[in-house]
Structures are given as C-alpha cells and as structure tokens.
PDB file with SEQRES, HELIX, SHEET and CRYST1 records, atoms N, CA, C and O in Angstrom:
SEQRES   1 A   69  UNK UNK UNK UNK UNK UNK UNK UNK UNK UNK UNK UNK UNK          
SEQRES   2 A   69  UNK UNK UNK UNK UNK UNK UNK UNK UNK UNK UNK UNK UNK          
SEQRES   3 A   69  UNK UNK UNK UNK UNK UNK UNK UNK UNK UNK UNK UNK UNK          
SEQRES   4 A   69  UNK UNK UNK UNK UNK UNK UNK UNK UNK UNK UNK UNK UNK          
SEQRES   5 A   69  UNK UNK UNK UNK UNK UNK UNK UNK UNK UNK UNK UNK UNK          
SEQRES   6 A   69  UNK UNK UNK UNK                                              
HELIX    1 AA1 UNK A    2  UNK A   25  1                                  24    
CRYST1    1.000    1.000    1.000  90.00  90.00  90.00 P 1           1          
ATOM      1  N   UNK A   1       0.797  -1.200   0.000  1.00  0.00           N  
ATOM      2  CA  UNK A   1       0.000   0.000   0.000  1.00  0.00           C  
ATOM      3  C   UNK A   1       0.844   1.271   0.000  1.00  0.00           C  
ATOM      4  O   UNK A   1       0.451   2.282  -0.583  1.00  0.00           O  
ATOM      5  N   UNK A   2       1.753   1.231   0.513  1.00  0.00           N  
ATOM      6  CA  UNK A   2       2.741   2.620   0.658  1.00  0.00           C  
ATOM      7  C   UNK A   2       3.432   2.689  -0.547  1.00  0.00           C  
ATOM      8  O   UNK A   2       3.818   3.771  -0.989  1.00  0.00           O  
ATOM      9  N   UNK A   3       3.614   1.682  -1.091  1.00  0.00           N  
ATOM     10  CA  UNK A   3       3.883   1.778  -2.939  1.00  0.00           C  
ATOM     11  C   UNK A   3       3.495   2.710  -3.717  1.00  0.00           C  
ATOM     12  O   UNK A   3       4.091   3.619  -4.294  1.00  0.00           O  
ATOM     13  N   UNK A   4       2.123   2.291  -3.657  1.00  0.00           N  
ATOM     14  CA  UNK A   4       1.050   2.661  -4.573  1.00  0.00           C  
ATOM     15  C   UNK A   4       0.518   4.398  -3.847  1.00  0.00           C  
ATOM     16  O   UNK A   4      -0.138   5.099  -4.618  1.00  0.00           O  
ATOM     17  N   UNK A   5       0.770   4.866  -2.700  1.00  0.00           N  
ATOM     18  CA  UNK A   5       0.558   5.566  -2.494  1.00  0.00           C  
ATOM     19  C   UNK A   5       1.843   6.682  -2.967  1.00  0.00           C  
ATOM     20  O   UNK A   5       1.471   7.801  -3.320  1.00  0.00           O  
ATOM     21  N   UNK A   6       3.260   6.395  -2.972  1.00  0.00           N  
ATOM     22  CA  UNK A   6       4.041   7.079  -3.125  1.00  0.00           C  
ATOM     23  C   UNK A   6       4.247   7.032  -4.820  1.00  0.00           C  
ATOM     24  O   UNK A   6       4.954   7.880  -5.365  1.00  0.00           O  
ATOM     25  N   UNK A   7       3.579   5.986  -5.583  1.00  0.00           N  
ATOM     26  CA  UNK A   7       3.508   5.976  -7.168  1.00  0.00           C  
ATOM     27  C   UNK A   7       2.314   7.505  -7.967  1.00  0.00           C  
ATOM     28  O   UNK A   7       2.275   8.170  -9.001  1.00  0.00           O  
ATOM     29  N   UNK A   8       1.490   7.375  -6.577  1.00  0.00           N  
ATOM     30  CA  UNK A   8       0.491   8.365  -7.130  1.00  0.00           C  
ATOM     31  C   UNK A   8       0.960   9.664  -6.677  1.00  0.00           C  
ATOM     32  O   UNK A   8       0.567  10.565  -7.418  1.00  0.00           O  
ATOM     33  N   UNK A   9       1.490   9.954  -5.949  1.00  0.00           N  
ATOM     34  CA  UNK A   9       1.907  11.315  -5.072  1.00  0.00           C  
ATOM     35  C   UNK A   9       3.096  11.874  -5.800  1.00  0.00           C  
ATOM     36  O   UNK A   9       3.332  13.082  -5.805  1.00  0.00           O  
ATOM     37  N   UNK A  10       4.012  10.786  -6.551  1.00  0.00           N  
ATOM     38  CA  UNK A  10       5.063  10.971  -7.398  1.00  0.00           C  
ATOM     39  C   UNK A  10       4.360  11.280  -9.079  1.00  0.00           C  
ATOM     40  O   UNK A  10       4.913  12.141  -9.764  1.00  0.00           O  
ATOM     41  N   UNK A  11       3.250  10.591  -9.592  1.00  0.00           N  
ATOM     42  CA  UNK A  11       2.452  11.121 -10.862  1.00  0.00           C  
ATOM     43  C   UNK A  11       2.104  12.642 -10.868  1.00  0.00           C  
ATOM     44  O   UNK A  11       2.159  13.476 -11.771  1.00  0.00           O  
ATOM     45  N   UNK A  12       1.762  12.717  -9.685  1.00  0.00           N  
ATOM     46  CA  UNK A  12       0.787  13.820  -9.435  1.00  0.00           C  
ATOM     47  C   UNK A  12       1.634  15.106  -9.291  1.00  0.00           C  
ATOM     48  O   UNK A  12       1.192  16.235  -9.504  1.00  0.00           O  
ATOM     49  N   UNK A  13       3.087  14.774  -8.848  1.00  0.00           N  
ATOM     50  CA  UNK A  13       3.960  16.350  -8.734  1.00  0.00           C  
ATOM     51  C   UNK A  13       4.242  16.134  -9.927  1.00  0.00           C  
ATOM     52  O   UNK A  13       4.202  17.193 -10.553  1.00  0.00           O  
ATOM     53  N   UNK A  14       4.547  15.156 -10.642  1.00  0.00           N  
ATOM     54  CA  UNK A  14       5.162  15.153 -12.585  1.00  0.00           C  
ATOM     55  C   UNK A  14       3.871  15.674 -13.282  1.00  0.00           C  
ATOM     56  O   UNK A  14       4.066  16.022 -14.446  1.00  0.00           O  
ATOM     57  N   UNK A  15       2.839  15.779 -12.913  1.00  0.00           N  
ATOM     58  CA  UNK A  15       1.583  16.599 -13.684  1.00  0.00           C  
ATOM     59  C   UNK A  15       1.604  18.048 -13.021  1.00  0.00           C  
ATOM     60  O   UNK A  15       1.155  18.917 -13.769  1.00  0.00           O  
ATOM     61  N   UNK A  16       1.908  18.356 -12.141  1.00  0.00           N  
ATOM     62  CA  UNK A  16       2.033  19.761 -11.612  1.00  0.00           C  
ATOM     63  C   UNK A  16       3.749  20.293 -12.645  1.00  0.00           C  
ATOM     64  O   UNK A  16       4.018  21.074 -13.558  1.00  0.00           O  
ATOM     65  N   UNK A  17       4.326  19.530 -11.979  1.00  0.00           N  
ATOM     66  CA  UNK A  17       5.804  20.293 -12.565  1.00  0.00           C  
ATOM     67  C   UNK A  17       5.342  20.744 -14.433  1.00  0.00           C  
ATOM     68  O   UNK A  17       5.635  21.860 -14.861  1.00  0.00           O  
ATOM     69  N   UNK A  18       4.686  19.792 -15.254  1.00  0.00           N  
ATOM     70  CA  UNK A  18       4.521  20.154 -16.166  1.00  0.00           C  
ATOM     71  C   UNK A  18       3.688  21.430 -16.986  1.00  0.00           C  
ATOM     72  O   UNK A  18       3.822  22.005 -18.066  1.00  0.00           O  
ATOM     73  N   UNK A  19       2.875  21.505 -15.970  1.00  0.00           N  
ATOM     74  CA  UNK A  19       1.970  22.847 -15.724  1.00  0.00           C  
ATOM     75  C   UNK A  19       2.855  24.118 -15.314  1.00  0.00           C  
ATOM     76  O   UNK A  19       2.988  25.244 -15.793  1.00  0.00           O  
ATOM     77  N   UNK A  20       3.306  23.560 -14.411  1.00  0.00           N  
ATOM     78  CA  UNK A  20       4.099  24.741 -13.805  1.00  0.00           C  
ATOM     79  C   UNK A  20       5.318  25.278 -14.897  1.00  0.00           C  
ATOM     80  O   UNK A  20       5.536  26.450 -15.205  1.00  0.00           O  
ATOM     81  N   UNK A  21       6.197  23.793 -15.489  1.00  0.00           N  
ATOM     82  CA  UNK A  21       7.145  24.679 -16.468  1.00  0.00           C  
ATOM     83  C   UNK A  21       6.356  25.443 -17.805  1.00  0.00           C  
ATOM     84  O   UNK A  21       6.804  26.479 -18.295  1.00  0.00           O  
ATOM     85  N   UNK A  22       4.990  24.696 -18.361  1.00  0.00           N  
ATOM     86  CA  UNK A  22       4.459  25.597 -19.685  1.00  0.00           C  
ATOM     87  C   UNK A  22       4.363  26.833 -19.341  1.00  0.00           C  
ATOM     88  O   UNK A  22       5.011  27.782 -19.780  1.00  0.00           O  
ATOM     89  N   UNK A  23       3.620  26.825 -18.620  1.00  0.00           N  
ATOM     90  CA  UNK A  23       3.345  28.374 -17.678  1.00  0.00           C  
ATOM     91  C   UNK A  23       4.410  29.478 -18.056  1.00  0.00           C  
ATOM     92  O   UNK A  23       4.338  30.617 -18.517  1.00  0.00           O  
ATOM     93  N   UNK A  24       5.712  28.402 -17.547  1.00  0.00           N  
ATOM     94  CA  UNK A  24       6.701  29.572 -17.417  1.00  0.00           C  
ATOM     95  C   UNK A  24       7.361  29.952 -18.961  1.00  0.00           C  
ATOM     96  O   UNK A  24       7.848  30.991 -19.405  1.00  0.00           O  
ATOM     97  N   UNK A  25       7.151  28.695 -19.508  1.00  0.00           N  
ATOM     98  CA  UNK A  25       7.905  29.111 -20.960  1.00  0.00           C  
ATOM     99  C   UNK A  25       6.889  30.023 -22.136  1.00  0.00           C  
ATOM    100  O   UNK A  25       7.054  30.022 -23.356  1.00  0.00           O  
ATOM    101  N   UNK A  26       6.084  30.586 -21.555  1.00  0.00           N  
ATOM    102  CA  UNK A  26       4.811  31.145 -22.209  1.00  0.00           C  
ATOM    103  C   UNK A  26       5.644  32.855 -21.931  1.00  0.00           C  
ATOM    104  O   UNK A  26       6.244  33.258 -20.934  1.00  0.00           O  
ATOM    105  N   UNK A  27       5.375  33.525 -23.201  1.00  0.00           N  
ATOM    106  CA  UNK A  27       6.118  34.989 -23.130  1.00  0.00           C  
ATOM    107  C   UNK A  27       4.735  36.041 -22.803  1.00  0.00           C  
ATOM    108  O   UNK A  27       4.665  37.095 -23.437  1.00  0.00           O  
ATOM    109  N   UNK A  28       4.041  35.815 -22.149  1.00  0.00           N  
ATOM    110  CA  UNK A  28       3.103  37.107 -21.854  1.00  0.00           C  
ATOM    111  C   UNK A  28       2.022  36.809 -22.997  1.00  0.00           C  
ATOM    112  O   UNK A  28       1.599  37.716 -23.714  1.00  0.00           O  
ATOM    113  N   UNK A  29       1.681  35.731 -23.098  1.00  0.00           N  
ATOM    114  CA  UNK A  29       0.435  35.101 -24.212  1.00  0.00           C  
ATOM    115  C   UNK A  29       0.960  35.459 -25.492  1.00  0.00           C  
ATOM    116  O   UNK A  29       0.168  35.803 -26.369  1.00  0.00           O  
ATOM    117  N   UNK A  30       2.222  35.424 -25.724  1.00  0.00           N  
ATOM    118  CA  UNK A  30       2.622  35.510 -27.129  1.00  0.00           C  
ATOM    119  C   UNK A  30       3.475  34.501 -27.307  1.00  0.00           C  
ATOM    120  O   UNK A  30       4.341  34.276 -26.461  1.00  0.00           O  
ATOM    121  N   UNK A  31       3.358  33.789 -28.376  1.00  0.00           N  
ATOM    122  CA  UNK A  31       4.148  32.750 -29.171  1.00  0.00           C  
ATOM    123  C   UNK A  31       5.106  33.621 -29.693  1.00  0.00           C  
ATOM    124  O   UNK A  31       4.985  34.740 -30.193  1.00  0.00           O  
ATOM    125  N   UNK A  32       6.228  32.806 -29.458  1.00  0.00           N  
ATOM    126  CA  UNK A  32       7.326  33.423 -30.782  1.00  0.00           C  
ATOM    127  C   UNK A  32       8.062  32.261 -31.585  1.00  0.00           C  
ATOM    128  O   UNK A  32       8.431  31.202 -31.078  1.00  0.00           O  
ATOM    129  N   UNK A  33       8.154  32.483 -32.387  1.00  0.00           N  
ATOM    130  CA  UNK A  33       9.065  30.973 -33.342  1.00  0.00           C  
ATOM    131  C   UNK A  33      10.248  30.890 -32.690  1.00  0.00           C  
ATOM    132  O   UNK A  33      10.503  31.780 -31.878  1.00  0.00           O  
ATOM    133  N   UNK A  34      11.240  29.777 -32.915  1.00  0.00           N  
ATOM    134  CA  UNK A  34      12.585  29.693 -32.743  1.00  0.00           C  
ATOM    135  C   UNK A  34      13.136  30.384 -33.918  1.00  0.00           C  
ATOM    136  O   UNK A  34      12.732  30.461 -35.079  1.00  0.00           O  
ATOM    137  N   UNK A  35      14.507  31.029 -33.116  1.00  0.00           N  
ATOM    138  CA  UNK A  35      14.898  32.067 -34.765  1.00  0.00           C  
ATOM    139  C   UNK A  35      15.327  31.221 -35.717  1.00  0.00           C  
ATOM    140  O   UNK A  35      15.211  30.037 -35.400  1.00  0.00           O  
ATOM    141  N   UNK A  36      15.749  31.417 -36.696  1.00  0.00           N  
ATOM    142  CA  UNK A  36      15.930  30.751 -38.555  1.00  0.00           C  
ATOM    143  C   UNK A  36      15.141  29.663 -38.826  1.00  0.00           C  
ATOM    144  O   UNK A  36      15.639  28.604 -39.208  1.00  0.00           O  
ATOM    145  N   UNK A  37      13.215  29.906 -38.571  1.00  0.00           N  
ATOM    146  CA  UNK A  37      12.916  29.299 -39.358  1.00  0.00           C  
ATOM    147  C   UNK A  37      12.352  29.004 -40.061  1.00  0.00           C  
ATOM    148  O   UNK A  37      11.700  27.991 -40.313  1.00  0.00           O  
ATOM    149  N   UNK A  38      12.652  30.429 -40.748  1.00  0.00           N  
ATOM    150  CA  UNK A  38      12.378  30.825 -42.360  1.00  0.00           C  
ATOM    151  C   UNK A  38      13.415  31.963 -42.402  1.00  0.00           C  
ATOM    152  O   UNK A  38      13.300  33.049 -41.834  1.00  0.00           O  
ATOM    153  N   UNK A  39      14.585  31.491 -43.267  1.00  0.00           N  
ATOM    154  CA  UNK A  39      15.156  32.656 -43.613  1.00  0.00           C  
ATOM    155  C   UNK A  39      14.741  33.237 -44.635  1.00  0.00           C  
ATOM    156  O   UNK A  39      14.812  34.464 -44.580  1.00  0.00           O  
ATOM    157  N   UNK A  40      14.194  32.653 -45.862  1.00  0.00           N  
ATOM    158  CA  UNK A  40      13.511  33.592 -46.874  1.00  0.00           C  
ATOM    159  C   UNK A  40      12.717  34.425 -46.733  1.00  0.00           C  
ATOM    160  O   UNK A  40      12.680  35.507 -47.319  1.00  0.00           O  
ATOM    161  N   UNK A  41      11.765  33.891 -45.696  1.00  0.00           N  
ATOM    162  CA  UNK A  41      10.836  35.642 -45.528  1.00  0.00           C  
ATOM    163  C   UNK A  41      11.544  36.679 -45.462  1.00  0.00           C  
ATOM    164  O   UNK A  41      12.438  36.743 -44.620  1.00  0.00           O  
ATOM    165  N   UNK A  42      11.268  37.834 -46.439  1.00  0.00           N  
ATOM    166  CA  UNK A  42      11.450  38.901 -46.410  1.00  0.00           C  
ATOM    167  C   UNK A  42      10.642  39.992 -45.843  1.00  0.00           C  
ATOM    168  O   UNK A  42      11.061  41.052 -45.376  1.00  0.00           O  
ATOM    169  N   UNK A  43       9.792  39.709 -45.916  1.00  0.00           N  
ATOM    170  CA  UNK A  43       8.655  40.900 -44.928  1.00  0.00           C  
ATOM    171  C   UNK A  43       8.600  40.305 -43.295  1.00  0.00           C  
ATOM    172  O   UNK A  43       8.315  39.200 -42.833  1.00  0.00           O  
ATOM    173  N   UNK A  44       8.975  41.471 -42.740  1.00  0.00           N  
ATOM    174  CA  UNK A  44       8.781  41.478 -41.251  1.00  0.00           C  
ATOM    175  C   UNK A  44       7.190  40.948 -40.659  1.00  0.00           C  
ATOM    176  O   UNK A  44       6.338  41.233 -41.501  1.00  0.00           O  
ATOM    177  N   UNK A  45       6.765  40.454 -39.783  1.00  0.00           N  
ATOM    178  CA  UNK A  45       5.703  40.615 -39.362  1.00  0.00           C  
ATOM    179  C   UNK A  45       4.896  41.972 -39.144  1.00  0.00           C  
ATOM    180  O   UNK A  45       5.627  42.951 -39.295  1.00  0.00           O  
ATOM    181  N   UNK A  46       3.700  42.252 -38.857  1.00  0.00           N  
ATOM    182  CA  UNK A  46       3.634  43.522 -38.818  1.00  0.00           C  
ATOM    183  C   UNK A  46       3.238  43.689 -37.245  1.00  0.00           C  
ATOM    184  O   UNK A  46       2.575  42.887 -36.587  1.00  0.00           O  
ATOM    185  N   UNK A  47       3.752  44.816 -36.835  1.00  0.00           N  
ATOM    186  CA  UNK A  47       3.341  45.271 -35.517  1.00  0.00           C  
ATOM    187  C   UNK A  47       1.376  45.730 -34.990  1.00  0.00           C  
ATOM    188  O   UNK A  47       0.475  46.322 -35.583  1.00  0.00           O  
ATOM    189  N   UNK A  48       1.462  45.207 -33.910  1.00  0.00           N  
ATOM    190  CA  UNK A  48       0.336  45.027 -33.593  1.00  0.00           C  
ATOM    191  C   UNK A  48      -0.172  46.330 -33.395  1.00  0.00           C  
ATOM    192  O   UNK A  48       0.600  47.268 -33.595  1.00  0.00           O  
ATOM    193  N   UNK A  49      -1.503  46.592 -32.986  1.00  0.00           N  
ATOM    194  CA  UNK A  49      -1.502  48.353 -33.259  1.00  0.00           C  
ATOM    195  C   UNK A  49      -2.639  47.886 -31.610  1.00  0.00           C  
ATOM    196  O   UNK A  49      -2.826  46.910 -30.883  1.00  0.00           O  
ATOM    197  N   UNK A  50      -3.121  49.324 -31.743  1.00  0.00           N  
ATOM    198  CA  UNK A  50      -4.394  49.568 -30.737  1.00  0.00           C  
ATOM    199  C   UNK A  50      -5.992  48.571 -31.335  1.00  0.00           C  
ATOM    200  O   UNK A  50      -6.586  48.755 -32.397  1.00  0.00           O  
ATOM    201  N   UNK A  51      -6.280  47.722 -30.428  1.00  0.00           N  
ATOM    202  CA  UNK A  51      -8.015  47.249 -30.735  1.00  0.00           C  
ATOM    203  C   UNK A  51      -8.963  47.893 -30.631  1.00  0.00           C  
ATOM    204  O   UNK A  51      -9.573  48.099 -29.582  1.00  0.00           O  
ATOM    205  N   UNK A  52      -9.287  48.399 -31.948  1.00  0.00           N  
ATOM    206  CA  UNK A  52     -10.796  48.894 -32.010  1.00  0.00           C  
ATOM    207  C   UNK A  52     -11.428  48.578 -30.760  1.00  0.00           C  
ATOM    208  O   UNK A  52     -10.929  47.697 -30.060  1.00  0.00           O  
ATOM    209  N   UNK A  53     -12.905  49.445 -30.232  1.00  0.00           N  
ATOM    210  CA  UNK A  53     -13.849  49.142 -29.693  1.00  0.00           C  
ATOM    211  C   UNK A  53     -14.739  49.891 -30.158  1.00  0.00           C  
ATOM    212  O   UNK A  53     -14.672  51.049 -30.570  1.00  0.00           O  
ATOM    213  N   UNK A  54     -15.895  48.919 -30.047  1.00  0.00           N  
ATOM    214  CA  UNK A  54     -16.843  49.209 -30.751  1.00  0.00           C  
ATOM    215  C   UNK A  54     -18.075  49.138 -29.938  1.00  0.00           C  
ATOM    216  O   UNK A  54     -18.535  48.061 -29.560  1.00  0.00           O  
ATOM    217  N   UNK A  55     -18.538  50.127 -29.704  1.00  0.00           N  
ATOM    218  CA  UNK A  55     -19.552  50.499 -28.906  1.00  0.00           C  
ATOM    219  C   UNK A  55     -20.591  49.404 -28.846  1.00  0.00           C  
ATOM    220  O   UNK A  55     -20.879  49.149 -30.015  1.00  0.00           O  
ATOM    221  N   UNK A  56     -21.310  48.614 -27.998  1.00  0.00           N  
ATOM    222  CA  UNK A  56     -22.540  48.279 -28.053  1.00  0.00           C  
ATOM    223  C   UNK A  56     -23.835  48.920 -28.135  1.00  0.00           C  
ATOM    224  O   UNK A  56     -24.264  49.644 -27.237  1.00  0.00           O  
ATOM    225  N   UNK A  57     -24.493  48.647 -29.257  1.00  0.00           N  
ATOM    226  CA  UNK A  57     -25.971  49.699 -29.606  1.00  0.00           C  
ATOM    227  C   UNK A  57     -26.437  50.062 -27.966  1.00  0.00           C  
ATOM    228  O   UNK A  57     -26.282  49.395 -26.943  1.00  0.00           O  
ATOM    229  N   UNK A  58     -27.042  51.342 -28.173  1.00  0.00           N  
ATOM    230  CA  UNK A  58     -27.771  51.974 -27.334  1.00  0.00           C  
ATOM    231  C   UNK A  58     -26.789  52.644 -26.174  1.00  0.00           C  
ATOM    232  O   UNK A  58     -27.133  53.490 -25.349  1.00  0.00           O  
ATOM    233  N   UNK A  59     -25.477  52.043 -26.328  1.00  0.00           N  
ATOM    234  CA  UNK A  59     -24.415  53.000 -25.353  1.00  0.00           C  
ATOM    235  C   UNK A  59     -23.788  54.114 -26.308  1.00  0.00           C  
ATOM    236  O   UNK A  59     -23.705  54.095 -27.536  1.00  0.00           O  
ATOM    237  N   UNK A  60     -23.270  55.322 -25.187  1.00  0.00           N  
ATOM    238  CA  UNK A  60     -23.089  56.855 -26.156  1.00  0.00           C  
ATOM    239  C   UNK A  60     -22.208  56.039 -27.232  1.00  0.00           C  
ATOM    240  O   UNK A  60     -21.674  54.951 -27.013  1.00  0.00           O  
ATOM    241  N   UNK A  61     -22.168  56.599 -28.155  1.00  0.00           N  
ATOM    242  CA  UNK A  61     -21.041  56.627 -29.196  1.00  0.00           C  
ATOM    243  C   UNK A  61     -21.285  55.126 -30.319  1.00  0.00           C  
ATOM    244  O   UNK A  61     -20.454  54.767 -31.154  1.00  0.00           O  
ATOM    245  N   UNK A  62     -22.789  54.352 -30.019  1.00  0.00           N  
ATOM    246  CA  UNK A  62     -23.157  53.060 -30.601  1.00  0.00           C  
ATOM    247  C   UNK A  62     -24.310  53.735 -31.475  1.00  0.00           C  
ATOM    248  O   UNK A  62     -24.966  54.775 -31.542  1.00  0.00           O  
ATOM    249  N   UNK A  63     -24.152  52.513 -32.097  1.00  0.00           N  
ATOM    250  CA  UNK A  63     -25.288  53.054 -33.635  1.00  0.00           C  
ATOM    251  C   UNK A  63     -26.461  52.677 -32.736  1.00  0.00           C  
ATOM    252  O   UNK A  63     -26.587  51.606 -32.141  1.00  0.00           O  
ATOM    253  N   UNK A  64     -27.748  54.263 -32.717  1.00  0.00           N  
ATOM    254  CA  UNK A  64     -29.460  54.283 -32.292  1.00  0.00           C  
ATOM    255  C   UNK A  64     -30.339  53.075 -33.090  1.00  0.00           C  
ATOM    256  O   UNK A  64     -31.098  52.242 -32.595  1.00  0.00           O  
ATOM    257  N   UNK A  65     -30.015  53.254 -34.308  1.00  0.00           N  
ATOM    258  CA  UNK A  65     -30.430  52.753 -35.038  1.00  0.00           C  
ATOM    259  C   UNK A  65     -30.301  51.100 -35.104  1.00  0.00           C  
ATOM    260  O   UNK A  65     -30.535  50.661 -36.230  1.00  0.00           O  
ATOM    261  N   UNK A  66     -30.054  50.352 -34.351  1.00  0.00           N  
ATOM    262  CA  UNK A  66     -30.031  48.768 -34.047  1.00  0.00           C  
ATOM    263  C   UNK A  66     -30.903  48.692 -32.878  1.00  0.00           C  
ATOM    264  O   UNK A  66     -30.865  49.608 -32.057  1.00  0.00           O  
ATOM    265  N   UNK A  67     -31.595  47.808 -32.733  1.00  0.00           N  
ATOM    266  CA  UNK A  67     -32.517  47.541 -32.003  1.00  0.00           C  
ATOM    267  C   UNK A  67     -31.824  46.173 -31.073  1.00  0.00           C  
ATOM    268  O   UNK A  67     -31.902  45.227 -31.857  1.00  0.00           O  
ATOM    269  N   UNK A  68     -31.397  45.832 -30.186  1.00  0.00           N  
ATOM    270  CA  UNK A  68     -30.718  44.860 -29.681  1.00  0.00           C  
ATOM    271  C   UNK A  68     -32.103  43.992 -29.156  1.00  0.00           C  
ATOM    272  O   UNK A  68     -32.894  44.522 -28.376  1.00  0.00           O  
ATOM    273  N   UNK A  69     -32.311  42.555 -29.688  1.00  0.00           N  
ATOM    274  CA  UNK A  69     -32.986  41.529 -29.664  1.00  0.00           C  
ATOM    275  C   UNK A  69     -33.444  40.915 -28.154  1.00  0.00           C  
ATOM    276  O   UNK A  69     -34.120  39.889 -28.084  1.00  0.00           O  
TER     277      UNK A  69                                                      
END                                                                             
C-alpha cells in the first residue's frame, strides 16, 4: 500500500511540474518561433496596433439605429 501511495503522489507532482514549467515558458500570451525558421521571408511581421472598440448599440457613441434583440 505505501507503494502505490508514493507511485500516485510521485504522478501527481510530474503533472504539476509540467503545468508549472508551460506556464513559465509562455512569453506574456505571445508565441514566438525559434529564430531561422524561415530565412527567406522577407517581410517582417507587422506590428500590432491599438483594438478597435466598438460600442454596443444603445451606449453613447453606438449606432441608435439597431434595435438589440
């Protein structure tokens, strides 16, 4: 019984540790490739800008004219 108890207690930190390292190898919710791999691209990616927002009807600055369902 103390086997099987130290087999599961030992699974169970190897499912945490694995959580715990993705976590860490994650750059702030951005993917990035490993470098060279594509050296032919010639165009840069393009830089991300500001996200629209877009008013929901009937709040200031939203189209009157939609009737929300």
């Amino acid at each position: 019984m103390p086997h099987l108890f130290a087999r599961r207690l030992l699974a169970a930190a190897a499912i945490v540790l694995a959580f715990v390292a993705t976590a860490a190898a994650q750059s702030n919710g951005v993917i990035c490739p490993p470098a060279g791999v594509d050296p032919k691209m010639a165009a840069p990616p393009r830089q991300g800008g500001a996200t629209p927002v877009i008013p929901p009807p009937g709040a200031p600055g939203g189209d009157p004219n939609i009737i929300p369902k």
